[in-house]
FIBA-122896 format. One record per atom (N, C-alpha, C): residue in three letters; atom name; x negated, y, z negated. Coordinates in steps of 0.02 Angstrom, whole numbers, plus 50000, padded with zeros to 5 digits. Layout:
// FIBA-122896
> resn|name|u|v|w
> ALA|CA|X|Y|Z
...
This chain:
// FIBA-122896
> resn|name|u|v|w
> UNK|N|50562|49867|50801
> UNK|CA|50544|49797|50793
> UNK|C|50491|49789|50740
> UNK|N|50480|49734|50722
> UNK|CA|50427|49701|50670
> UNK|C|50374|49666|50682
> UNK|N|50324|49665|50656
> UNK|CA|50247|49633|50681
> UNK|C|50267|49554|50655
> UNK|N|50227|49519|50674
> UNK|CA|50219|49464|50658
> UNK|C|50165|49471|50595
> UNK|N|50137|49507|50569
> UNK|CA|50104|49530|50506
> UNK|C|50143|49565|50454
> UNK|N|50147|49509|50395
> UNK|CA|50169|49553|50324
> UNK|C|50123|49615|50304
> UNK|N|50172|49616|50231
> UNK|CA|50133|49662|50199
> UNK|C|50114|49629|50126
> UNK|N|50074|49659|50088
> UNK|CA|50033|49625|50027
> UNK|C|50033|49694|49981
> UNK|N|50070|49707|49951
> UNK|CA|50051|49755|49895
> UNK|C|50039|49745|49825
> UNK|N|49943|49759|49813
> UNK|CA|49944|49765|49754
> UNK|C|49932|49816|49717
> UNK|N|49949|49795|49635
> UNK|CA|49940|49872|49592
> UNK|C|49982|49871|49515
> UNK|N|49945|49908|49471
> UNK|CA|49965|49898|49408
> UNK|C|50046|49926|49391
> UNK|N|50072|49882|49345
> UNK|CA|50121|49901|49333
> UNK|C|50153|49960|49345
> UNK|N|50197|49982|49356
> UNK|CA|50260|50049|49360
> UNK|C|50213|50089|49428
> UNK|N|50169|50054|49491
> UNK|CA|50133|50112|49529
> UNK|C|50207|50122|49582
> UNK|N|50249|50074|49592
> UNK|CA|50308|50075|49648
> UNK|C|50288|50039|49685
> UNK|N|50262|49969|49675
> UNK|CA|50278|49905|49719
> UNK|C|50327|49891|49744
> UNK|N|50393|49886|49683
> UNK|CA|50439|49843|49679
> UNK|C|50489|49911|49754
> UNK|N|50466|49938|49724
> UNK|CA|50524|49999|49768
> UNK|C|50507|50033|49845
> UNK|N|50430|50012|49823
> UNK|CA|50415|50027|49904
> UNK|C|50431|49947|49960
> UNK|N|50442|49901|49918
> UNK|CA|50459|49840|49953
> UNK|C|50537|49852|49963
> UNK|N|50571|49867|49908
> UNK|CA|50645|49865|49943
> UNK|C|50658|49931|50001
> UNK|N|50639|49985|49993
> UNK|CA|50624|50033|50049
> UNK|C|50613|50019|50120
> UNK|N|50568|49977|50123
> UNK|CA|50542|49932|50192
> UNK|C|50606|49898|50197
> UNK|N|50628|49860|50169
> UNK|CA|50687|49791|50166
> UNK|C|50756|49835|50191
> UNK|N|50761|49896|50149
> UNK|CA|50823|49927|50165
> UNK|C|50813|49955|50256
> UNK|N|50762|49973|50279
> UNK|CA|50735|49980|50360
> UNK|C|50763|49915|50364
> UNK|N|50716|49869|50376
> UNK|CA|50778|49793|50390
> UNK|C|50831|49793|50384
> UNK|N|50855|49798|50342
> UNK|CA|50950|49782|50356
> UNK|C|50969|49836|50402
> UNK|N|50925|49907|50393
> UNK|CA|50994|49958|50439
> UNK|C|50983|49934|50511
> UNK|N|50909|49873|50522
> UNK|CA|50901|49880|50593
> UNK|C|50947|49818|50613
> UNK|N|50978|49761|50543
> UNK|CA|50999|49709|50562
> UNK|C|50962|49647|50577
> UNK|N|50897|49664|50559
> UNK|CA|50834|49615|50548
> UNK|C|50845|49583|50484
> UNK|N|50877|49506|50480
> UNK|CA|50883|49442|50404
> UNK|C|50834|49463|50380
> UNK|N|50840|49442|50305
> UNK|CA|50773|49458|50259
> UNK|C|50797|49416|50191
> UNK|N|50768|49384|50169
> UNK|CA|50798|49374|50084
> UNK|C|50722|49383|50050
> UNK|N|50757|49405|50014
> UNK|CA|50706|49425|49927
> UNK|C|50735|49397|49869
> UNK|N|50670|49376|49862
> UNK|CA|50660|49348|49795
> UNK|C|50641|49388|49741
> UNK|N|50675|49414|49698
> UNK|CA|50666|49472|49637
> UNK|C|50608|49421|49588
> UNK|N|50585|49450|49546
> UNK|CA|50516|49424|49525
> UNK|C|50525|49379|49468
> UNK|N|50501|49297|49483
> UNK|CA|50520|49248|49450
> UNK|C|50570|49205|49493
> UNK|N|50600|49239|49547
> UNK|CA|50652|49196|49569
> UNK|C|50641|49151|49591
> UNK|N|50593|49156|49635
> UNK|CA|50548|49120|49691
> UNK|C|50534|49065|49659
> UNK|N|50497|49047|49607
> UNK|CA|50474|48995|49563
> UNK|C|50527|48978|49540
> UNK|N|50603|49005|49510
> UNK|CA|50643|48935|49492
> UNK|C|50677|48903|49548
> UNK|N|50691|48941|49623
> UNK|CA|50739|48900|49677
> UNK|C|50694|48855|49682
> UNK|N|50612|48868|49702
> UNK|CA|50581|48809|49733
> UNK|C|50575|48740|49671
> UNK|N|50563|48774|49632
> UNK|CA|50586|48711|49554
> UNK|C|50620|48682|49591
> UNK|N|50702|48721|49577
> UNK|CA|50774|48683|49584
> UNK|C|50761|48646|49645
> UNK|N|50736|48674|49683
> UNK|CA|50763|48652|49749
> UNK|C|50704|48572|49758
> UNK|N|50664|48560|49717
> UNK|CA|50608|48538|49715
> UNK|C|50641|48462|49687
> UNK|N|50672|48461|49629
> UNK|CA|50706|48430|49590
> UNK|C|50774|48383|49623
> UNK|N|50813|48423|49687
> UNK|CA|50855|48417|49721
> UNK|C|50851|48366|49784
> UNK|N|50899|48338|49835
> UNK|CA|50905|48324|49892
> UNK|C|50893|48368|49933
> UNK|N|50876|48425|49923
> UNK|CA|50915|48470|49970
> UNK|C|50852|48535|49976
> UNK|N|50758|48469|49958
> UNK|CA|50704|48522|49967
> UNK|C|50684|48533|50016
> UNK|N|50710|48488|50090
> UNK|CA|50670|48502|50135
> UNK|C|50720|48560|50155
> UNK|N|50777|48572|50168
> UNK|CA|50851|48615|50192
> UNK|C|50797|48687|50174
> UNK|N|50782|48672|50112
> UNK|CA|50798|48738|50061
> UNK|C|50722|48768|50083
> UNK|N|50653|48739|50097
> UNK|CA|50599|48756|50126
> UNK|C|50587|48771|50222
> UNK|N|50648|48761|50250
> UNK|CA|50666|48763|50314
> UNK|C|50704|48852|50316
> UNK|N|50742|48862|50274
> UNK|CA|50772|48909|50262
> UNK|C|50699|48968|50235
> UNK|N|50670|48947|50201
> UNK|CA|50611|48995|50183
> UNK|C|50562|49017|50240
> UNK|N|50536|48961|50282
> UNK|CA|50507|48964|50327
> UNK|C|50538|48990|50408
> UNK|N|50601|48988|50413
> UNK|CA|50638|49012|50482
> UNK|C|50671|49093|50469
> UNK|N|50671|49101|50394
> UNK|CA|50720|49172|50401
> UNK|C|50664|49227|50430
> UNK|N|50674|49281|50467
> UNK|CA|50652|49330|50498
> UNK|C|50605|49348|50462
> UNK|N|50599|49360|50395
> UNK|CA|50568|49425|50350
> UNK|C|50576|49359|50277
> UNK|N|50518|49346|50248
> UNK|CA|50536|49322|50189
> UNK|C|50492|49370|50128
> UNK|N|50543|49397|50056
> UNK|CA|50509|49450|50011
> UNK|C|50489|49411|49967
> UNK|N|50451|49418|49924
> UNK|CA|50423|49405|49860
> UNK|C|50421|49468|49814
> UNK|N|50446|49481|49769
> UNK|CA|50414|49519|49715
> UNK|C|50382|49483|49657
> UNK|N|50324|49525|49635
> UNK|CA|50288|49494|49601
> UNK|C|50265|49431|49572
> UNK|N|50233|49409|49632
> UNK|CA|50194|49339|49658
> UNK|C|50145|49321|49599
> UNK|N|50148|49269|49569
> UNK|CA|50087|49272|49526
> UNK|C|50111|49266|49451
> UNK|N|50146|49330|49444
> UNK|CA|50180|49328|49377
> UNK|C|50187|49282|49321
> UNK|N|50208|49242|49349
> UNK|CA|50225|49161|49305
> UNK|C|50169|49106|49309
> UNK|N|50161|49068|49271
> UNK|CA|50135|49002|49272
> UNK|C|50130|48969|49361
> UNK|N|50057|48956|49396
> UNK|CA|50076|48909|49464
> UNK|C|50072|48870|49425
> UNK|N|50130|48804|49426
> UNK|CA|50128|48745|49408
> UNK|C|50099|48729|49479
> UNK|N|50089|48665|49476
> UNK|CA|50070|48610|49546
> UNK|C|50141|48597|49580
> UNK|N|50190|48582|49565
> UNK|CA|50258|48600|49616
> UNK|C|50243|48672|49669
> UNK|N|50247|48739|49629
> UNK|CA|50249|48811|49654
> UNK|C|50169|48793|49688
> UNK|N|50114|48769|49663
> UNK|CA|50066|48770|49718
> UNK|C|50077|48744|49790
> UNK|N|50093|48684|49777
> UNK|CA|50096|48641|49836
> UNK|C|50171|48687|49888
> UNK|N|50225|48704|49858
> UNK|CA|50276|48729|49906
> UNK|C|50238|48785|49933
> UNK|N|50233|48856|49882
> UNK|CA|50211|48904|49916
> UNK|C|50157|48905|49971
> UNK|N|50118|48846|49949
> UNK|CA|50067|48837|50006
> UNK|C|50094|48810|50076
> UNK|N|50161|48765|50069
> UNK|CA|50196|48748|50147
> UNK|C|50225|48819|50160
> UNK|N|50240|48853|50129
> UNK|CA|50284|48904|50153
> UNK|C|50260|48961|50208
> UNK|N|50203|48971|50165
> UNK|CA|50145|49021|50196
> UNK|C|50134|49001|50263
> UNK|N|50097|48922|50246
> UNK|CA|50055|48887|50326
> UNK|C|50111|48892|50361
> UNK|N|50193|48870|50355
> UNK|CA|50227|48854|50408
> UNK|C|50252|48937|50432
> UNK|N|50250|48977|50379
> UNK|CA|50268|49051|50422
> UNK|C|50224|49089|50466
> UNK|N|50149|49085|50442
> UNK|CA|50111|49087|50487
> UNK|C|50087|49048|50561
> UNK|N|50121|48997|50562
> UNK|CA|50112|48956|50616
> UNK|C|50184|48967|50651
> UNK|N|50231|49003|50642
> UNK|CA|50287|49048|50674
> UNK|C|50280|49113|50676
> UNK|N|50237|49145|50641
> UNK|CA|50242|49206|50658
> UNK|C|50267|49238|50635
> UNK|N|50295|49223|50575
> UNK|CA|50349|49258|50547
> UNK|C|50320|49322|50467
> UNK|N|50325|49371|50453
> UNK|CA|50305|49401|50395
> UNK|C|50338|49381|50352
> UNK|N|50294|49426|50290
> UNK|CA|50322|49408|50223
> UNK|C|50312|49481|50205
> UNK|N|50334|49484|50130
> UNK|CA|50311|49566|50095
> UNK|C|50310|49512|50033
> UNK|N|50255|49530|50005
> UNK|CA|50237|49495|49930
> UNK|C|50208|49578|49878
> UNK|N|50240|49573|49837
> UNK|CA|50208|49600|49777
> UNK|C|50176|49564|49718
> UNK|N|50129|49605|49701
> UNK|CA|50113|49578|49633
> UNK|C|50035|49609|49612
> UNK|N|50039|49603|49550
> UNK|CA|49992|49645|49485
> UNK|C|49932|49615|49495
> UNK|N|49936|49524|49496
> UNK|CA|49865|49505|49475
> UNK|C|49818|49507|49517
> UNK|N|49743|49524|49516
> UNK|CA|49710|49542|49577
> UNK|C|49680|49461|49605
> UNK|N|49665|49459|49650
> UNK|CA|49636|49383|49681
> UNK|C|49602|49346|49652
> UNK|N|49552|49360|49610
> UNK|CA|49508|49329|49552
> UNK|C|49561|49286|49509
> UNK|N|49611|49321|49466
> UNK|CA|49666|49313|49421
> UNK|C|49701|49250|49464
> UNK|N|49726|49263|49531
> UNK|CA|49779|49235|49544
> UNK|C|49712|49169|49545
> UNK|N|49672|49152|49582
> UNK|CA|49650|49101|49601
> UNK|C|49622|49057|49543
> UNK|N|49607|49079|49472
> UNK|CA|49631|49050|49424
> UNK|C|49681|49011|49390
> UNK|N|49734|49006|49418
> UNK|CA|49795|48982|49380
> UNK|C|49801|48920|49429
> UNK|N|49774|48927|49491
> UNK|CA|49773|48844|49533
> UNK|C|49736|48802|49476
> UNK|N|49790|48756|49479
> UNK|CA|49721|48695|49487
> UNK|C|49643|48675|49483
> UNK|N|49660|48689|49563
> UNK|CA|49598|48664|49614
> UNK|C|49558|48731|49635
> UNK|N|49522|48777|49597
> UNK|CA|49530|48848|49619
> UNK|C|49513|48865|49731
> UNK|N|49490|48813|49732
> UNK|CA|49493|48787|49816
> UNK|C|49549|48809|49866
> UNK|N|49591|48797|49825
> UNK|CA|49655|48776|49841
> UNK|C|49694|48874|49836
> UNK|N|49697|48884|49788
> UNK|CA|49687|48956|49764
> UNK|C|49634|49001|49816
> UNK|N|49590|48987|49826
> UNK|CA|49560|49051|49879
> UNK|C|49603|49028|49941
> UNK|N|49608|48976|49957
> UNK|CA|49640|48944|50028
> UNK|C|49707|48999|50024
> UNK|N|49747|48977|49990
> UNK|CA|49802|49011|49974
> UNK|C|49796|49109|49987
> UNK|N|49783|49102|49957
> UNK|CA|49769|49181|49944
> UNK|C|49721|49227|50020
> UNK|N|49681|49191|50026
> UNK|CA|49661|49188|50116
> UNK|C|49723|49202|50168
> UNK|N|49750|49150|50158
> UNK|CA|49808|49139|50209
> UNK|C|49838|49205|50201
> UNK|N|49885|49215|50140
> UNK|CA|49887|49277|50128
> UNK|C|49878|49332|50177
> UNK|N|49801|49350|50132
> UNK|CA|49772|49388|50163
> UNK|C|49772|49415|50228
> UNK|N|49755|49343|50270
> UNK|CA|49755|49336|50365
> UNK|C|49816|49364|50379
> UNK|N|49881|49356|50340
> UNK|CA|49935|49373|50370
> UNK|C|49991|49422|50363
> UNK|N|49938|49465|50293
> UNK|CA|49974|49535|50283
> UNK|C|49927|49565|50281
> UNK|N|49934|49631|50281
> UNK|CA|49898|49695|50288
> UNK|C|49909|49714|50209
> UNK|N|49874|49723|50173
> UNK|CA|49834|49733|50096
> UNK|C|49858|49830|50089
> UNK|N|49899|49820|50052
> UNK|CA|49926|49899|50014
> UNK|C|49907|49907|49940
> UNK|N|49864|49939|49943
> UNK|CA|49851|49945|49856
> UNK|C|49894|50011|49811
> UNK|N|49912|50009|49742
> UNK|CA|49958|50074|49739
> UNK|C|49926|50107|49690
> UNK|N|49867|50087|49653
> UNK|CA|49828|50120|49624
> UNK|C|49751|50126|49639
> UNK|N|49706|50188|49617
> UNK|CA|49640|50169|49658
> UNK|C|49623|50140|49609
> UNK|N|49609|50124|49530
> UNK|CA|49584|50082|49512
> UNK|C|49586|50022|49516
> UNK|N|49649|49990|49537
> UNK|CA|49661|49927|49577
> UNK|C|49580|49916|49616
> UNK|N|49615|49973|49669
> UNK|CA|49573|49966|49727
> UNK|C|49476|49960|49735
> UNK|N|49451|49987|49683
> UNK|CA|49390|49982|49657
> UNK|C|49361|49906|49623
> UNK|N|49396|49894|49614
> UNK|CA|49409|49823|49575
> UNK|C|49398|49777|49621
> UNK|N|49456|49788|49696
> UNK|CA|49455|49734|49732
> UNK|C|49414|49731|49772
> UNK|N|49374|49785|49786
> UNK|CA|49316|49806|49832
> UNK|C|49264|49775|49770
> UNK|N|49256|49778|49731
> UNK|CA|49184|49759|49706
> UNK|C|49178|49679|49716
């Protein structure tokens, strides 16, 4: 079975984020535990599309109820204020079910909470996060970094 706690892996390019996330994911399917992943960038155009569409609340119900929701490399792209405001329902409503996530990504918390907006809004975010995965780093210089 599965915790009600994700996972959070960060770390510089080529450390095996991307592969230690599908590794975990492939455990999921052999156990028959739903999961969808979002390969890196994806995440930011469905919620666009889906943003743009009839069919945003369907499509954020589906994010928030599936068993296991992935992210690879979170951060990556531009947060517009659309990707702020969704990813931020996504998070609160999975955490208020209980449900994990596995997020990857390069930029360290400083970085990410820059590209908000509201940088407020950005620690909030990234908090939540935090509260609700368990923090995997894949390099120690990462890791020195995030400790200071």
């Amino acid at each position: 079975s599965y915790g009600e706690k994700g996972i959070y892996i960060l770390g510089a390019s080529r450390t095996g984020k991307t592969r230690t996330m599908c590794l975990l994911l492939r455990q999921l399917y052999e156990k028959g535990i739903e999961f969808k992943l979002f390969q890196a960038g994806q995440f930011h155009a469905a919620l666009t599309d889906a943003k743009r569409s009839s069919f945003y609340s369907r499509w954020i119900t589906e994010q928030v109820t599936i068993p296991v929701l992935a992210i690879d490399d979170l951060f990556a792209e531009k947060i517009t204020e659309t990707i702020q405001a969704g990813l931020f329902e996504v998070i609160e409503q999975r955490m208020a079910r209980k449900l994990p996530m596995l997020v990857t990504t390069q930029v360290k918390k400083s970085d990410a909470v820059k590209q908000f907006t509201d940088p407020r809004r950005g620690e909030a975010l990234l908090n939540r996060l935090r509260e609700s995965c368990d923090p995997y780093v894949t390099n120690e210089s990462q890791l020195q970094e995030e400790i200071k």
